[in-house]
C-alpha positions as CSV (number, residue, x, y, z in Angstrom):
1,X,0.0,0.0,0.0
2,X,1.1,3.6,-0.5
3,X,2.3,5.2,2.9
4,X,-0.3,7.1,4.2
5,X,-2.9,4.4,3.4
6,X,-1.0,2.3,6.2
7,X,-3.2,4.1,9.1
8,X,-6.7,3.4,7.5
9,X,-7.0,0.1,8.7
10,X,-6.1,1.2,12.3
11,X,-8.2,4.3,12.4
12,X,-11.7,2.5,11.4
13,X,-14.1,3.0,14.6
14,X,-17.6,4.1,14.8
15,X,-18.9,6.2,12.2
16,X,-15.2,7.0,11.1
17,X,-15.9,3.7,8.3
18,X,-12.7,5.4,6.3
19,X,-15.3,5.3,3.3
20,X,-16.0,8.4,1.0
21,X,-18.4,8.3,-1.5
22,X,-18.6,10.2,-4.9
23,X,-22.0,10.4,-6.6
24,X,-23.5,11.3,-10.3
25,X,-27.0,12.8,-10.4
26,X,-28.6,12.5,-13.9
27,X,-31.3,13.9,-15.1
28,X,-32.3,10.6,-16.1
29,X,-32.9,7.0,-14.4
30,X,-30.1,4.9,-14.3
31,X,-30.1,1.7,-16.0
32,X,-28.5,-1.2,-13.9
33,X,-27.7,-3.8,-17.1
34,X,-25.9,-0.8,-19.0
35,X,-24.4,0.7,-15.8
36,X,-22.7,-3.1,-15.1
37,X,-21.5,-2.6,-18.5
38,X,-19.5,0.0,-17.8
39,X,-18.7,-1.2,-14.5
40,X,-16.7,-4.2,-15.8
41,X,-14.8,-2.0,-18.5
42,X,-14.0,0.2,-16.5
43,X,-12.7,-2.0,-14.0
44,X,-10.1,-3.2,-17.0
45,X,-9.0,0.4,-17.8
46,X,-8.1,0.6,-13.6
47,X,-6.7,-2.6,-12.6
48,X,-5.8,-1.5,-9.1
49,X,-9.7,-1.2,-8.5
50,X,-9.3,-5.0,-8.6
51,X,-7.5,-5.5,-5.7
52,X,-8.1,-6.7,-1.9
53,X,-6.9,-6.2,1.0
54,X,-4.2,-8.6,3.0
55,X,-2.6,-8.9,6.9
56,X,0.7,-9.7,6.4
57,X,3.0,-10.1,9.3
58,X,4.2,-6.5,9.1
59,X,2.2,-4.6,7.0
60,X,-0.8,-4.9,4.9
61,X,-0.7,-5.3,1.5
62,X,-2.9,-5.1,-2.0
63,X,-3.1,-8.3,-3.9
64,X,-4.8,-8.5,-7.4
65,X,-7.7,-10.7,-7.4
66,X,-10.3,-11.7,-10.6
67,X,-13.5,-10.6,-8.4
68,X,-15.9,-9.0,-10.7
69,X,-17.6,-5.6,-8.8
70,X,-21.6,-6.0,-9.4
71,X,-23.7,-2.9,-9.4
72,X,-26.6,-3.0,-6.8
73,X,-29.3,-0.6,-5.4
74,X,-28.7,1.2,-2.9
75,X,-29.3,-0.7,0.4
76,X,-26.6,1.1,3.2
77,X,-26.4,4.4,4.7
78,X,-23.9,6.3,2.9
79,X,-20.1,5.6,3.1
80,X,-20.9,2.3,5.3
81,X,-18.0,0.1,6.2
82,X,-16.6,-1.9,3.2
83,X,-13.1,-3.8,4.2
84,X,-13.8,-7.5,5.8
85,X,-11.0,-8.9,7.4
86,X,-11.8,-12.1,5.9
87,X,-10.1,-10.1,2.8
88,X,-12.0,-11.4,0.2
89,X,-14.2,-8.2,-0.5
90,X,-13.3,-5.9,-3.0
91,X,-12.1,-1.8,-1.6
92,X,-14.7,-0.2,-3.5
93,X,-18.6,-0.3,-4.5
94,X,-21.4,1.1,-7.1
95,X,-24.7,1.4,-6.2
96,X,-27.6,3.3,-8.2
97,X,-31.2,4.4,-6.7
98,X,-33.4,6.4,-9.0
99,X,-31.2,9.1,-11.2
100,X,-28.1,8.7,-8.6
101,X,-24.7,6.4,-9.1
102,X,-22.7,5.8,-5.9
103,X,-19.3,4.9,-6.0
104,X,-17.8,4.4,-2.0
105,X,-14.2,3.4,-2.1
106,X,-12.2,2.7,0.9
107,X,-9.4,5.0,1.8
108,X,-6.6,2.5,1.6
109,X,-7.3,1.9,-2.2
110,X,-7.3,5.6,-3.2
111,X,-8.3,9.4,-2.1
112,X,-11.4,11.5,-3.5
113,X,-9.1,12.7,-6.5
114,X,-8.3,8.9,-7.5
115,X,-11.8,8.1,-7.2
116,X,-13.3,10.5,-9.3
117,X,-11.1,9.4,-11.8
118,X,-12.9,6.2,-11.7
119,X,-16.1,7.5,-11.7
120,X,-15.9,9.9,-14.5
121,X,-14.6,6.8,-16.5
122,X,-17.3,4.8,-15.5
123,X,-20.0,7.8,-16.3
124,X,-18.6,8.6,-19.6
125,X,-18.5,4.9,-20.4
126,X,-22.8,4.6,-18.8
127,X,-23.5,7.7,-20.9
128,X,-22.1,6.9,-23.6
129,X,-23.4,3.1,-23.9
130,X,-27.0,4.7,-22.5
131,X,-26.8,7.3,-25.9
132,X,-25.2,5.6,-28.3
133,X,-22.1,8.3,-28.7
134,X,-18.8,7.7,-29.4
135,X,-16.9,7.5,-25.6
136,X,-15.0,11.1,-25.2
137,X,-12.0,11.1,-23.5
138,X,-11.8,12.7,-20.1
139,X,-8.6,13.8,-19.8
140,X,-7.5,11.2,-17.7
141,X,-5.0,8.3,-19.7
142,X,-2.7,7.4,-16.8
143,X,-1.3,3.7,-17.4
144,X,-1.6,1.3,-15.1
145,X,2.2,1.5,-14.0
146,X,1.0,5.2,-13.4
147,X,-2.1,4.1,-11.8
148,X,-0.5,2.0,-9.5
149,X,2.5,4.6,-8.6
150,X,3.4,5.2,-5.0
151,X,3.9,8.9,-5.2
152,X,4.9,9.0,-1.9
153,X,7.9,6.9,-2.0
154,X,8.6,8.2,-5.0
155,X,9.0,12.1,-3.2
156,X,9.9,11.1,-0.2
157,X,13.4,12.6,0.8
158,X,13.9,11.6,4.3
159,X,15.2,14.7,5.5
160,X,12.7,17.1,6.5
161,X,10.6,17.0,9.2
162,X,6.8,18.0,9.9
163,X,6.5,21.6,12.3
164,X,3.3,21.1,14.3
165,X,0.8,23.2,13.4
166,X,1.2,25.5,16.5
167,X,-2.3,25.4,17.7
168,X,-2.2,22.1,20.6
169,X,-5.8,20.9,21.4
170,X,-8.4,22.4,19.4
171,X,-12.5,23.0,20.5
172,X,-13.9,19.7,20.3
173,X,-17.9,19.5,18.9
174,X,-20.4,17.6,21.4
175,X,-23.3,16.3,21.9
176,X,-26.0,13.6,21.0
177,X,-25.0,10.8,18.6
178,X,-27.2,8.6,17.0
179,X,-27.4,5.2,18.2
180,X,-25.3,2.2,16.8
181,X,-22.3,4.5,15.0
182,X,-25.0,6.3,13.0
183,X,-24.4,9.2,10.4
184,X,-26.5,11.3,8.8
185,X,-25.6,13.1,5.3
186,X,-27.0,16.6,4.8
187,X,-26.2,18.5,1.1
188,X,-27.0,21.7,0.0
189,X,-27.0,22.1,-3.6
190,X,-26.3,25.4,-5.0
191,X,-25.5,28.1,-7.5
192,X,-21.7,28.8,-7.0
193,X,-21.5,32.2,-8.7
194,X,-23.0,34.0,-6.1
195,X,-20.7,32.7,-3.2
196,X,-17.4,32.7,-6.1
197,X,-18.6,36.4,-5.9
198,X,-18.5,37.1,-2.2
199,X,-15.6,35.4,-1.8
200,X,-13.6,37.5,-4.7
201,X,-14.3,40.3,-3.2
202,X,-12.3,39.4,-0.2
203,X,-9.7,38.5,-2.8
204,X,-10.1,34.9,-1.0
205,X,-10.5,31.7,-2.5
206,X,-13.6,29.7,-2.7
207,X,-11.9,26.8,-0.3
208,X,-10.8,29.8,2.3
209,X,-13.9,31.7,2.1
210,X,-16.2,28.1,2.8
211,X,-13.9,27.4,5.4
212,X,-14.7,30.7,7.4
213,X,-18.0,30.5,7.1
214,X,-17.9,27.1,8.9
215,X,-15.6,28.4,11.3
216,X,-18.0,30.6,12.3
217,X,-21.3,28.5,12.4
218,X,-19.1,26.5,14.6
219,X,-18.6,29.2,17.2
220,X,-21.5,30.9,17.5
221,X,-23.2,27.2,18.2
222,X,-20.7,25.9,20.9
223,X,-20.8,26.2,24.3
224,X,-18.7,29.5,25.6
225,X,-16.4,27.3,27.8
226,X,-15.3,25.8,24.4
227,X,-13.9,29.0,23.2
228,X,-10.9,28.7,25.3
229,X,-9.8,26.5,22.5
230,X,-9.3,27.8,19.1
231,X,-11.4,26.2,16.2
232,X,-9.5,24.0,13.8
233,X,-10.2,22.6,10.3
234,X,-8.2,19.9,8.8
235,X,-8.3,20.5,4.8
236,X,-6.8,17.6,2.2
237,X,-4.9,18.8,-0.4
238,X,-4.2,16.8,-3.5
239,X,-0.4,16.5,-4.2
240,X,-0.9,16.2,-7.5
241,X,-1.0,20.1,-8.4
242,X,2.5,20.6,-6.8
243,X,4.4,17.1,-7.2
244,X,3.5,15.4,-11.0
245,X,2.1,12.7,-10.3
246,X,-0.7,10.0,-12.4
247,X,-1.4,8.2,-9.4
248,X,-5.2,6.9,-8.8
249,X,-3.8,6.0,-5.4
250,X,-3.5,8.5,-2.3
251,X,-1.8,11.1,-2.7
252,X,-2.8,13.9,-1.1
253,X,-1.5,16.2,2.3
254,X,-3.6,17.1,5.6
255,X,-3.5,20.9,6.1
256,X,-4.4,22.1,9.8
257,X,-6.2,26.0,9.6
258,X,-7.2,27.6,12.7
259,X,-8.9,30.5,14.6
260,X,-8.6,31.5,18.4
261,X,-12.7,33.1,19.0
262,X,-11.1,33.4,22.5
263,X,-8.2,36.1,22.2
264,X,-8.8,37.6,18.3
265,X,-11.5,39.8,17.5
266,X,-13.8,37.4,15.8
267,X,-15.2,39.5,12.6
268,X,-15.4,37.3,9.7
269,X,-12.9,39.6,7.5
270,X,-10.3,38.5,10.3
271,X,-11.3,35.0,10.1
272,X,-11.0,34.7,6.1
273,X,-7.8,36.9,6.5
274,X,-6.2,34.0,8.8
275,X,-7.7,31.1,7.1
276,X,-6.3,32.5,4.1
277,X,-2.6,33.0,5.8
278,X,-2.7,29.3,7.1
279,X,-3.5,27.8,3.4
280,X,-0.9,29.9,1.5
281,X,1.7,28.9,4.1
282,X,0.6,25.6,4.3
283,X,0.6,25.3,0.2
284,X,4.6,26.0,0.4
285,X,6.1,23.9,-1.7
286,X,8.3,23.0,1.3
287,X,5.9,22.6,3.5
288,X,3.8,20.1,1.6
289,X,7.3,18.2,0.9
290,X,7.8,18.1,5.1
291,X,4.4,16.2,4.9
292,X,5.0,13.4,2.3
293,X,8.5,12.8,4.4
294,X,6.0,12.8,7.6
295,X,3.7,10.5,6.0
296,X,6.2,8.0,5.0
297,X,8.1,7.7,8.4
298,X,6.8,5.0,9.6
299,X,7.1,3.0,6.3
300,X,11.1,3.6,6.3
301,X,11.5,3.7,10.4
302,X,14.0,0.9,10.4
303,X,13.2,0.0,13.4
304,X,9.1,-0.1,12.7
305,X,9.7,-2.4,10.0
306,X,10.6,-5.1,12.3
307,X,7.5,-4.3,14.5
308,X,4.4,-6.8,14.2
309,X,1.5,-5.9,12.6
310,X,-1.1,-6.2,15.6
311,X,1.3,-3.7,17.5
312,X,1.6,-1.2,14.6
313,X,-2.3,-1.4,14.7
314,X,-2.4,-0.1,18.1
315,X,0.8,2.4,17.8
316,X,-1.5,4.1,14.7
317,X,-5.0,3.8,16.3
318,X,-3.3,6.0,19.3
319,X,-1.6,8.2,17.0
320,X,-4.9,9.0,15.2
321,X,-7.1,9.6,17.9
322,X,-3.9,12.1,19.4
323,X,-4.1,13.7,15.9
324,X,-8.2,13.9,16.0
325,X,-7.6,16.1,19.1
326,X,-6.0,18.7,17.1
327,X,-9.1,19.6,15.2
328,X,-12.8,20.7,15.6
329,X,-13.7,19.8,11.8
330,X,-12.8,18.8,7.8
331,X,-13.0,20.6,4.9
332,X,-12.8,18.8,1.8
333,X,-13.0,20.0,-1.4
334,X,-11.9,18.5,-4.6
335,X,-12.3,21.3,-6.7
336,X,-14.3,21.5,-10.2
337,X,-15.4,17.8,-12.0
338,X,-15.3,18.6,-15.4
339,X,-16.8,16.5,-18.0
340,X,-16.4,16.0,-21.6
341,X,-19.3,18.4,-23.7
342,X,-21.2,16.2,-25.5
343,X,-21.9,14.3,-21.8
344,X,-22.5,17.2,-19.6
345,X,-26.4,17.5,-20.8
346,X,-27.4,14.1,-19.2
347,X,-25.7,15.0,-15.6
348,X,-27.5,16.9,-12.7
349,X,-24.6,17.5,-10.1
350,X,-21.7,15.5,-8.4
351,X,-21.0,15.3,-4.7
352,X,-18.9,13.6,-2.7
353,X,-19.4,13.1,1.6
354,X,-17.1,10.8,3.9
355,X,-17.7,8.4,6.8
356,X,-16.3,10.3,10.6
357,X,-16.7,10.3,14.2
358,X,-16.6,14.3,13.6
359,X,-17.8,17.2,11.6
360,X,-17.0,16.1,7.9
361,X,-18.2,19.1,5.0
362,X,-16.6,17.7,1.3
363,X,-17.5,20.0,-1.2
364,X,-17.0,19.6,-5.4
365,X,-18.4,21.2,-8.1
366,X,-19.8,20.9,-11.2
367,X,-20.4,23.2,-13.9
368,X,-22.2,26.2,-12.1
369,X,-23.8,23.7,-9.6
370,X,-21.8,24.0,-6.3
371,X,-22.2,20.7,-3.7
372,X,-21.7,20.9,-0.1
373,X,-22.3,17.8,1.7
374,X,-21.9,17.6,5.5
375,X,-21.4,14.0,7.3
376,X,-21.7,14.1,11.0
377,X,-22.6,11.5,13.6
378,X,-24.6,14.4,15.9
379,X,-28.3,14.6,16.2
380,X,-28.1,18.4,16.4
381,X,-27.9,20.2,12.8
382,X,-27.5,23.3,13.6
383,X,-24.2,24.5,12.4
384,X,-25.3,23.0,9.1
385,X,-27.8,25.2,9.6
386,X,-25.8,28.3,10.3
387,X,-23.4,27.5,7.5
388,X,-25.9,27.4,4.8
389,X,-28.0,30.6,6.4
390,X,-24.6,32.5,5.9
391,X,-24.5,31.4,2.2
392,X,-28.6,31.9,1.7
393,X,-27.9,35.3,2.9
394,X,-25.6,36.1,-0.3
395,X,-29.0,35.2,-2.2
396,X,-27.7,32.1,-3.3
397,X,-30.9,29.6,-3.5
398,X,-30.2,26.4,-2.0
399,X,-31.7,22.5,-2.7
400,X,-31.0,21.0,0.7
401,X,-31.6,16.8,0.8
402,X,-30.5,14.1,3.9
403,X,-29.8,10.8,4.2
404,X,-32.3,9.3,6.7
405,X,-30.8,8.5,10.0
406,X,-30.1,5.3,10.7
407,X,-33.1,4.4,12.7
408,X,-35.4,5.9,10.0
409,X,-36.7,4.0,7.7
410,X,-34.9,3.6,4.0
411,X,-31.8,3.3,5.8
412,X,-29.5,5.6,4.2
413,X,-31.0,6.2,0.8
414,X,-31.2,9.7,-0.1
């Protein structure tokens, strides 16, 4: 497995599945027989896709396997647990209901970026199938040597090491969970030009100015006491827009952005102004380079190698839940799917939300439709609530859907 993939298996617990899911709306229902179709050709175009996953004595590893993914309707709560440890499951799963595909991949096999690689193959090859239209290119032709590339080994220098992000223990969120590791999904589904517009004129980026606006839902709904701690988002960003890489495997970096309610002013220019500071810093090409050499560590710790697996389990499960207290939330977002022009017509929106035992928002978007999806484990909604007020007061008109909870009926279909 690729290095930061390593931790996945240790840090599964609860709601925190280590599942993401990417979805297609059409404006169309989907066709199982032709969406199985394109399943199993895409599957050949991606060969790491069929792959499980193995306990070795020191480490886990991929092995190829001739398993055939079938396409089913959806019948889980989104981003439910996929890895067995009987190890004969494929990483990843589709799933259609009504105009919606679903495809939930397990964090070990690749990151959101990978992933929608996969699925924009697999919806040009549905669409195309559906229509009758020559299949367009997407812009994606990586080989599978490419495919398969470790890009963290293959930047890793071994000589740098990771600062800490400064900020120690961050305001924790609280309160009442659903029963039985329960999650519910909650997206709002917008126009982007309006909230691209607010955040230009901050001369702020759509990430930074998303990312305030949740950092302030957040502390004008926890308790006071909490404010003694400073609110912190953790924000992915994909490697592959600083080191060149063709990976469909991880390859991404963990930025840490933060906010102190409790000694700064509080006034969202001063919030976007920080949140803003933190990214550019933390987008340093060195910086990001100090946290591929972080990531990979443990993989080239000499001594670590010789370790067991059951006890790198633990040593990784402790280090996760240490790192978890370092932050209040997660940002996600993967940026714009583009798709080829003759396609576009048939498709609604994408979105893309994650399993956690946390505050988990993943935003994409897709022509001018912007997605925001938030995954949380808490009964309470209302910094969703907050967050999209603060974007309906822009003017921007938002569709807002849920996955039932899990002791609702339909159990997880949206």
């Amino acid at each position: 497995m690729d290095n930061v993939a390593l931790i996945f298996p240790a840090a599964v617990g609860g709601s925190d599945t280590q599942v993401f899911r990417i979805s297609c709306e059409l404006y169309e229902p989907v066709d199982p027989a032709v969406l199985q179709t394109a399943l199993e050709q895409t599957v050949e175009a991606f060969p790491l896709y069929r792959s499980v996953l193995k306990r070795g004595l020191f480490w886990y590893y991929l092995e190829s396997t001739d398993r055939m993914p079938r396409v089913h309707k959806e019948d889980k709560r989104p981003c439910a647990a996929i890895y067995r440890q009987s190890g004969k499951n494929l990483l990843f799963d589709v799933s259609w209901f009504h105009n919606r595909v679903n495809l939930e991949v397990y964090h070990v096999l690749s990151d959101g970026t990978g992933a929608l690689y996969f699925l924009q193959t697999l919806m040009a090859k549905y669409l195309s199938l559906t229509h009758q239209l020559p299949e367009p290119a997407i812009g994606y032709d990586a080989s599978a040597m490419q495919m398969r590339d470790d890009s963290f080994r293959k930047y890793y220098t071994g000589t740098r090491r990771l600062k800490g992000s400064g900020y120690g223990p961050a305001c924790r969120l609280s309160g009442r969970r659903y029963p039985e590791n329960g999650m519910r999904v909650i997206t709002g589904l917008t126009d982007i030009r309006p909230v691209l517009e607010a955040a230009h004129s901050f001369h702020a980026t759509l990430t930074a100015y998303l990312c305030a606006c949740l950092m302030n839902a957040i502390s004008e709904t926890v308790p006071v006491r909490m404010k003694k701690r400073p609110v912190v988002l953790s924000v992915p960003v994909n490697l592959r827009g600083h080191f060149p890489s063709e990976s469909a495997r991880n390859f991404f970096s963990v930025l840490l952005i933060g906010y102190d309610y409790g000694k700064c002013g509080g006034s969202f220019e001063d919030v976007l102004k920080k949140v803003g500071t933190d990214l550019k810093g933390g987008l340093v090409r060195e910086n990001l380079s100090r946290g591929i050499d972080a990531y990979s560590a443990v993989e080239h710790n000499v001594f670590a190698r010789a370790v067991p697996l059951y006890l790198k389990d633990l040593g990784l499960k402790a280090a996760y839940h240490f790192a978890m207290r370092l932050e209040t939330a997660g940002v996600s977002n993967i940026g714009l799917v583009s798709m080829p022009q003759e396609l576009a017509p048939y498709i609604r929106s994408f979105d893309i939300c994650s399993g956690t035992n946390n505050l988990q928002a993943c935003v994409c978007s897709f022509q001018n439709r912007l997605s925001i999806s938030f995954s949380s484990p808490f009964v309470s909604a209302e910094i969703q609530r907050r967050f999209f007020r603060a974007l309906a007061d822009l003017g921007a008109e938002i569709e807002i859907t849920a996955s039932p909870a899990d002791d609702e009926e339909d159990g997880g279909k949206r």
